[in-house]
N, C-alpha and C positions, 0 to 999 in steps of 0.2 A: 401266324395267326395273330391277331389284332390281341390288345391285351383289354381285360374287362374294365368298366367303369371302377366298379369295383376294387380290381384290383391293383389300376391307376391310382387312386383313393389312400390304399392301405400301403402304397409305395411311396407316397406324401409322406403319411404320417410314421413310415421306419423312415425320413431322411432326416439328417440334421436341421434343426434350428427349429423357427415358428413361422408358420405357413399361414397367409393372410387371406379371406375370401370373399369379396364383396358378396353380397347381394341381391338378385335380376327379380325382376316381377314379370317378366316377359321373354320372347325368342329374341328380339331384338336388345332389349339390354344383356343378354345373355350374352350375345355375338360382341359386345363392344368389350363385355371383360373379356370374354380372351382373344379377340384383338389387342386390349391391353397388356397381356402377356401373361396374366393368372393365370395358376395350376388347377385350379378347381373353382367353384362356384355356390352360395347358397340358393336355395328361393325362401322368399320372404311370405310368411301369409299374411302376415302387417299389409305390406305392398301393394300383394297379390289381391288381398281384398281390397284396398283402396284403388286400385288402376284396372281391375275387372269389372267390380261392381258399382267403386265409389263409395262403398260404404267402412266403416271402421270394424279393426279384428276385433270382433268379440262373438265371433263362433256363427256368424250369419252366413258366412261361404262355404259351402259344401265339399264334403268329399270329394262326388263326381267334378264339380269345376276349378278342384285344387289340381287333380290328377288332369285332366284335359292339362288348363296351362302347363302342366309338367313335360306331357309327351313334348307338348310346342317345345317349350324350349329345351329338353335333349334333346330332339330332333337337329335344334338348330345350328347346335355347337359338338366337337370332339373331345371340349376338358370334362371332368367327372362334375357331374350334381348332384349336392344334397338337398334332400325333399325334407323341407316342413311338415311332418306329419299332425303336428297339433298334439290331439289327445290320445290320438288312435282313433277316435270317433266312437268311443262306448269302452266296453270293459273288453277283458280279456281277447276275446273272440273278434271283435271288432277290429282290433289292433292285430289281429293276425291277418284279417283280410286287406286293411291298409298297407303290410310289409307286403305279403304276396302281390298286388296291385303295383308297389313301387318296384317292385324285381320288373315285373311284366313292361312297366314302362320304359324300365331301363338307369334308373337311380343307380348311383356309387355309392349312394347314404340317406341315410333316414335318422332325424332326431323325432323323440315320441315324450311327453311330458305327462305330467302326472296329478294336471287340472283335470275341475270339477267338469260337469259339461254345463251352460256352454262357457268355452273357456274364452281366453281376452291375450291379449299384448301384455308379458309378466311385467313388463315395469308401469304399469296402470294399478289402479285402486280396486280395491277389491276383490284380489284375486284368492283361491281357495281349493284347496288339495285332497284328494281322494284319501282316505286311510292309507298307513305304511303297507298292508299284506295286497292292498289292489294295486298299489303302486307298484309295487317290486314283482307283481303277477303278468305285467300288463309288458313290462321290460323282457322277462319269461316267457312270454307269450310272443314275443318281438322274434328273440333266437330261436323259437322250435319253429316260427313260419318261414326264416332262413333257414331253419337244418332239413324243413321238408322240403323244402324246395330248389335244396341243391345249390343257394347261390350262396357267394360271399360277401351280398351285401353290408356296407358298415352298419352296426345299430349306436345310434347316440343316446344315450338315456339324460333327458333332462328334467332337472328340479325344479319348481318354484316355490318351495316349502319356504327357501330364505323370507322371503316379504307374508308369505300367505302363514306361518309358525315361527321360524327360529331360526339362524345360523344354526345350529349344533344339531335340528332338524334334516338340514339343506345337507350335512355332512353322512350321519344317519344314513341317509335315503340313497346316498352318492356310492356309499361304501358300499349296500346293501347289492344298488345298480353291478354295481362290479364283482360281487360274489357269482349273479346267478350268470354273469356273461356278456354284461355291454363291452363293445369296444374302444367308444369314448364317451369322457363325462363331461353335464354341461350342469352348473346350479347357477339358475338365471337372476339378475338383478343382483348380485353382490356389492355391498356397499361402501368398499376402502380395498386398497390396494393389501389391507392386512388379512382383509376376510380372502383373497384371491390366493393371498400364497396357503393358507392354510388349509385351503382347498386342495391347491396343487400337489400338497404334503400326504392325501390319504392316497388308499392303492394307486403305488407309486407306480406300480407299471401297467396303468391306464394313461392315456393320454389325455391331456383335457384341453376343452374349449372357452374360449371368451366369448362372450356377445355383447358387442361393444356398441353400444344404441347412442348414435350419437346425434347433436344438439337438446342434450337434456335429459338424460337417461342416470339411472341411477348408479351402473357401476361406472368407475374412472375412467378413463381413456388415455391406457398406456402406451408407450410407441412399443413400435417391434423389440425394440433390445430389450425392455422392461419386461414385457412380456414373457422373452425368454427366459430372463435373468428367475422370473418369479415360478415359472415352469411351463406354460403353455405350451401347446403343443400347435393349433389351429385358432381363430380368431374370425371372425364375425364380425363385418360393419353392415346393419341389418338395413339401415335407412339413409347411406351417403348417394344412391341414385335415384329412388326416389326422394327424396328431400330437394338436391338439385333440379332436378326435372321437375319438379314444380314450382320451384323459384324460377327457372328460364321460363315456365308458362306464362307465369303471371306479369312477368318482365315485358315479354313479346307481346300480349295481351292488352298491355299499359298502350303501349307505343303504337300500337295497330288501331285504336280506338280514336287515334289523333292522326291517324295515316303514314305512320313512320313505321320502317319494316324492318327488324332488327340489323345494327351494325355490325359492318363487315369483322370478322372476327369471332364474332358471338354466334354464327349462324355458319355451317356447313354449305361448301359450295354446292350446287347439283350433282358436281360430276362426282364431291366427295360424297354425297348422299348416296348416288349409284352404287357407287364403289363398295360403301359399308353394308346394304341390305342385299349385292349379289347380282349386279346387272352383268360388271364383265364377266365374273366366270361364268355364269347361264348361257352369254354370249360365245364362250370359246368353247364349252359342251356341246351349245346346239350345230356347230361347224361338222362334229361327229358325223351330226344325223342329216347334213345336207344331201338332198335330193336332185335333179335335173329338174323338176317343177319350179325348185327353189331358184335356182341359178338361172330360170329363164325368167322367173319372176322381178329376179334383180336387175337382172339385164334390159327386162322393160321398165325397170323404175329407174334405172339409168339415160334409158332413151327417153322418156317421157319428161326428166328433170331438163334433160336440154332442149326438148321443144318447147318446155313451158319457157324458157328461158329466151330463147328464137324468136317466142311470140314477144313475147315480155317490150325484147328488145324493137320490134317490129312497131308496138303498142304505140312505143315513150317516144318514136321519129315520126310518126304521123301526126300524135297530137301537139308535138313539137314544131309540127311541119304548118307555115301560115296557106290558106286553101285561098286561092285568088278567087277576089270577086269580082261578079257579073254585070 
């Protein structure tokens, strides 16, 4: 029997060291990280909102088209995803329907925060936290929509009380997270690698997360061994493929204005483009399901590629050929 997302997930986070996980805003950058060989995966609603709608996180994309993109991309890959869940989308209750929906879709994990609505990208201005007893209700409210529902969903409980109250807030709220039952902890935007270990230092035997925002984000950007060394456990680069991927747009875009069409190198061949979104294996499935219609269909596109070719050739000696005149 196949093993669960889930519990793919929680098989991560019992192994040694610190486990890194890009990203995807999509099925398709889904597919290139694990192509690239990662164990698991985030989605971004940073991203997700920018490369669906075009517009910026700050609580304008909905539930329904968070979850659609979601199915897409499990659909598209076999490594575990973790869903964005944002705020939960309301109180309590709200946040139970978001976990049951992420089971249904097929998540390994779900991180749930403890913004105001509408909420924003925590390392932006402005951002602003619900009371401690809704906070720690709404994490509560996370585990009993996993315990009725049978599944072993991960639940992440994440903070933003650091930038929106206090460090020693963002601690509070983490410890609390971990009394009534999260699995792993996240307090977002931390601002020095000292706020990070101190973090790492409360319930010790939670595992915690970095989210490591990078070109300009407020916590540091430690490499993997730092990471480890400080205690992480998972790690988060929420914007290395969108960020790219809009630098290559804008690049292509340059050049194409002037009629230059990205250098070789910079730009995937056709047949590597086939390759990454699935033409051959479709093509070595569909072999399965050949039929006798098929096989004579090819057999006349066979015949017909060398008569076109017959004439072709017939064409280019006639009008080759000088016609005597009269």
């Amino acid at each position: 029997m196949a093993e669960s997302p889930a519990k793919a997930l929680r098989r991560i986070l019992d192994s040694p060291g610190v486990h890194l996980g890009p990203a995807c805003f999509d099925a398709l950058s889904a597919k290139l990280v694990e192509r690239a060989g990662f164990d698991y995966c985030f989605t971004s609603g940073f991203s997700i909102s920018a490369a669906r709608l075009g517009l910026p996180d700050v609580g304008l994309i909905s539930f329904g088209e968070m979850m659609d993109q979601g199915r897409q991309i499990i659909q598209a890959v076999s490594i575990p995803i973790i869903a964005d869940g944002d705020n939960g989308y309301g109180n309590a209750m709200n946040v139970k329907r978001t976990v049951r929906d992420a089971i249904r879709a097929g998540y390994a994990g779900i991180f749930l925060e403890d913004q105001v609505s509408p909420k924003a990208c925590g390392h932006t201005r402005g951002r602003k936290v619900v009371p401690r007893d809704e906070a720690v209700m709404r994490i509560k409210a996370a585990i009993d929509a996993r315990k009725e529902s049978g599944s072993d969903i991960v639940i992440i409980a994440r903070t933003d009380s650091r930038q929106a109250v206090s460090f020693d807030e963002s601690l509070w709220r983490s410890q609390a997270f971990a009394d009534v039952g999260a699995d792993v902890l996240l307090i977002d935007a931390l601002a020095s690698r000292e706020e990070m270990k101190a973090f790492c230092e409360i319930a010790p035997s939670v595992p915690k997360m970095a989210n490591l925002l990078e070109g300009g984000g407020k916590t540091p950007i430690l490499s993997p061994t730092e990471l480890k060394d400080v205690g992480f456990k998972i790690a988060a680069y929420p914007l290395s493929l969108m960020g790219v991927s809009i630098r290559a747009m804008q690049n292509a875009l340059t050049g194409l204005k002037s009629g230059q069409i990205p250098s070789h190198g910079s730009i995937p061949t056709f047949e590597e483009i086939k390759e990454i979104v699935g033409f051959n294996s479709y093509y070595e499935e569909e072999k399965r399901y050949a039929t006798s219609t098929d096989q004579v269909s090819s057999q006349n596109d066979v015949k017909n590629k060398s008569f076109n070719l017959r004439f072709l050739r017939i064409s280019t000696f006639m009008c080759s050929s000088k016609v005597p005149s009269v």
